[in-house]
VEXKOLNU-765392 format. One record per atom (N, C-alpha, C): x, y, z. Coordinates in steps of 0.02 Angstrom, whole numbers, plus 50000, padded with zeros to 5 digits. Layout:
REM VEXKOLNU-765392
XYZ
...
This chain:
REM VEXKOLNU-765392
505474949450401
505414956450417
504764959150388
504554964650427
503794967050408
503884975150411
503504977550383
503424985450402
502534984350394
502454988150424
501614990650479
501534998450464
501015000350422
500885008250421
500195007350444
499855012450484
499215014850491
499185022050484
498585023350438
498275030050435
498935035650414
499355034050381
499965038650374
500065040850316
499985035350237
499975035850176
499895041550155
499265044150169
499005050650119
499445055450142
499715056850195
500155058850228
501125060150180
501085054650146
501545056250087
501675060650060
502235063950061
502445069849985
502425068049928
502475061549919
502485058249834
502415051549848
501805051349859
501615041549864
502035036449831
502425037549784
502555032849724
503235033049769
503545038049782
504455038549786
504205034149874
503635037049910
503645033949972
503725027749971
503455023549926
503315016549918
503885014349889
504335017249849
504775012249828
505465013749869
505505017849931
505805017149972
505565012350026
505005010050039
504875004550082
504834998750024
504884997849984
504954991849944
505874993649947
506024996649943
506904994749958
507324993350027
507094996650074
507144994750142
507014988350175
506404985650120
505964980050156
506164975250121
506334970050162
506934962250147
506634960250088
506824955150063
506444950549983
506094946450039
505654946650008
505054941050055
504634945450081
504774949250116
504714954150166
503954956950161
503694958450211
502804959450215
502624966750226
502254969150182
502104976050180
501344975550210
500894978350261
500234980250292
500294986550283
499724988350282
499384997050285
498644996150296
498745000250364
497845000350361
497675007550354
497205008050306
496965014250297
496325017750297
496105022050285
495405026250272
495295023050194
494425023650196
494455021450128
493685022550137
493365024050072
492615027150073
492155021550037
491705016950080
491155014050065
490915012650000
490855008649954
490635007949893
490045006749876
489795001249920
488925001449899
488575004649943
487895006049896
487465009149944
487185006049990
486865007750032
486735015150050
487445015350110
487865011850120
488495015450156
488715021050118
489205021150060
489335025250036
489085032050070
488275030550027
487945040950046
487955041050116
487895034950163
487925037850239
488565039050288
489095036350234
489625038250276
489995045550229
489885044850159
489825053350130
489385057950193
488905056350194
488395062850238
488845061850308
489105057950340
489235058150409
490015062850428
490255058050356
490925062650351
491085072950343
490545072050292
490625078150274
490215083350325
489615082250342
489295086250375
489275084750461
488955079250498
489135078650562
490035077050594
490285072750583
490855074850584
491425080150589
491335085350553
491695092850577
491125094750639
490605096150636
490195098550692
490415095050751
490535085650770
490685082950837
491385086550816
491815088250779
492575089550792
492595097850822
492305100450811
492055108750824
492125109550894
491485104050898
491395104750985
491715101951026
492255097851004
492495091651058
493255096251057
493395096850991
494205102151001
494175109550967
493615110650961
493785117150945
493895118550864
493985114350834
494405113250775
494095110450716
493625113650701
493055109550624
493565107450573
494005110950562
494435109850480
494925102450509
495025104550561
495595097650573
494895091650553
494475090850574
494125085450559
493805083650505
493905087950461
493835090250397
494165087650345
494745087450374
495445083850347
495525077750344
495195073350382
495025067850388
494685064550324
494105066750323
493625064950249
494075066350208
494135074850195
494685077550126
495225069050104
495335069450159
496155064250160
495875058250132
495355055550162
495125049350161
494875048950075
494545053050053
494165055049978
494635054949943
495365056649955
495895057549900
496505053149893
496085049749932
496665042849925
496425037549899
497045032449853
496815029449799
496725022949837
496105023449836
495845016949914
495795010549855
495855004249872
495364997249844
496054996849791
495704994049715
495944989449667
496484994949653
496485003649644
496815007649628
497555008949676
497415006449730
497965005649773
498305000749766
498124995349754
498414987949746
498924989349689
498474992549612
499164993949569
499584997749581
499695003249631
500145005949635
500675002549674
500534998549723
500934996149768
501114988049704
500854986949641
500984983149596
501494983949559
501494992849543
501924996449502
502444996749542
502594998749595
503184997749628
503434992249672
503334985349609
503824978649626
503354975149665
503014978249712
502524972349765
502284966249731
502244961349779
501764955949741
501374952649779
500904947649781
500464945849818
500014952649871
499794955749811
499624961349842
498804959949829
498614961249911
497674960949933
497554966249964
496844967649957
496564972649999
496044969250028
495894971550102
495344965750131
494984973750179
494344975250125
493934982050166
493794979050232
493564984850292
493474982550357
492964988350364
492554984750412
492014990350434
491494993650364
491354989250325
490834991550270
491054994250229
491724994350227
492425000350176
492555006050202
492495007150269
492665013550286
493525013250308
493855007650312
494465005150323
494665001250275
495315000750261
495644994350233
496224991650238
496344987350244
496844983550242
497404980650173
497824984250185
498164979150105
498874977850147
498974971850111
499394967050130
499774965550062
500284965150071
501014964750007
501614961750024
502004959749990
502634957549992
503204960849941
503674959549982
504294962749919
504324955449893
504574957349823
504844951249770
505394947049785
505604943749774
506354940949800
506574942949736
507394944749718
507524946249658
507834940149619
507714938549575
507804931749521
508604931549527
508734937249512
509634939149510
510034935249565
509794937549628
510054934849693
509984928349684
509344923849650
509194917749668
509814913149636
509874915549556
510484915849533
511034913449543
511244917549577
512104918549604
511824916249675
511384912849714
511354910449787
511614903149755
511134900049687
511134894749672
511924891949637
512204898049610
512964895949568
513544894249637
513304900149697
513704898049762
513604893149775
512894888249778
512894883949807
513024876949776
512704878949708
512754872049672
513424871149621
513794877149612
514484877149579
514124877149494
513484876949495
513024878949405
512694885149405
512694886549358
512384892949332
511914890449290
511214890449306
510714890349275
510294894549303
510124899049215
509664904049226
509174905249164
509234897649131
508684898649090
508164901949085
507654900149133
507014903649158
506954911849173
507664913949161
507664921549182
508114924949129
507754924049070
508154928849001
508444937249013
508164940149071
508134945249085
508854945849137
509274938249171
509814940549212
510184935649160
509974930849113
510404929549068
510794936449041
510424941749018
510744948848999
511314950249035
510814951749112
511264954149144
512084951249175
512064944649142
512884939649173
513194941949113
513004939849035
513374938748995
513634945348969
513284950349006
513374959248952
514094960949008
């Protein structure tokens, strides 16, 4: 099972609670993508997609819909989201693992790619069903959780 977001994230009421509801929804194993906005790091992209964003950009959005601030919102959005290595830990902090970011288009996009964890617990009790033993040496942390 997979879940697929584009361009929606910043879009969140609370990034953190968003994410650990798709880390609970989303199977053990299970593959998390997001492609997102994300602002250029080296120069001279950076200052030319800063200058394109901020200043031409609302002007083509002006004239094409009428609407400078909607396109406005775009950069705003794009500037305030925790794009690259800062995104990776958050989607780290809430359980993900094998978590990459792969920039696209000079960093004006990105890609991160994640997985949910499988839980040790389940592996556990899959293995006592199957093998009629309980070994959980390696996991002092569901040792707790059998013997409490």
């Amino acid at each position: 099972m997979a879940i697929a977001i584009a361009l929606s994230i910043p879009n969140f009421e609370d990034l953190e609670k968003g994410l650990s509801e798709i880390f609970r929804v989303l199977k053990p194993g299970g593959k998390f993508v997001v492609l997102e906005t994300s602002i250029p790091t080296k120069a001279p992209f950076k200052q030319g997609y800063t200058f394109y964003s901020t200043k031409i950009l609302p002007i083509i959005g002006k004239v094409f819909s009428k609407d400078k601030v909607a396109y406005k919102y775009l950069s705003d959005s794009a500037a305030a989201f925790p794009f690259g290595k800062v995104f990776n830990n958050i989607l780290l902090k809430n359980g993900f693992i094998e978590v990459k970011d792969f920039p696209q288009t000079l960093g004006v996009a990105s890609i991160y790619c994640a997985k949910n964890q499988i839980d040790p617990f389940k592996i556990v009790l899959f293995t006592l069903l199957i093998t009629g033993k309980l070994v959980f040496a390696q996991y002092p942390t569901i040792r707790e959780r059998v013997t409490n």
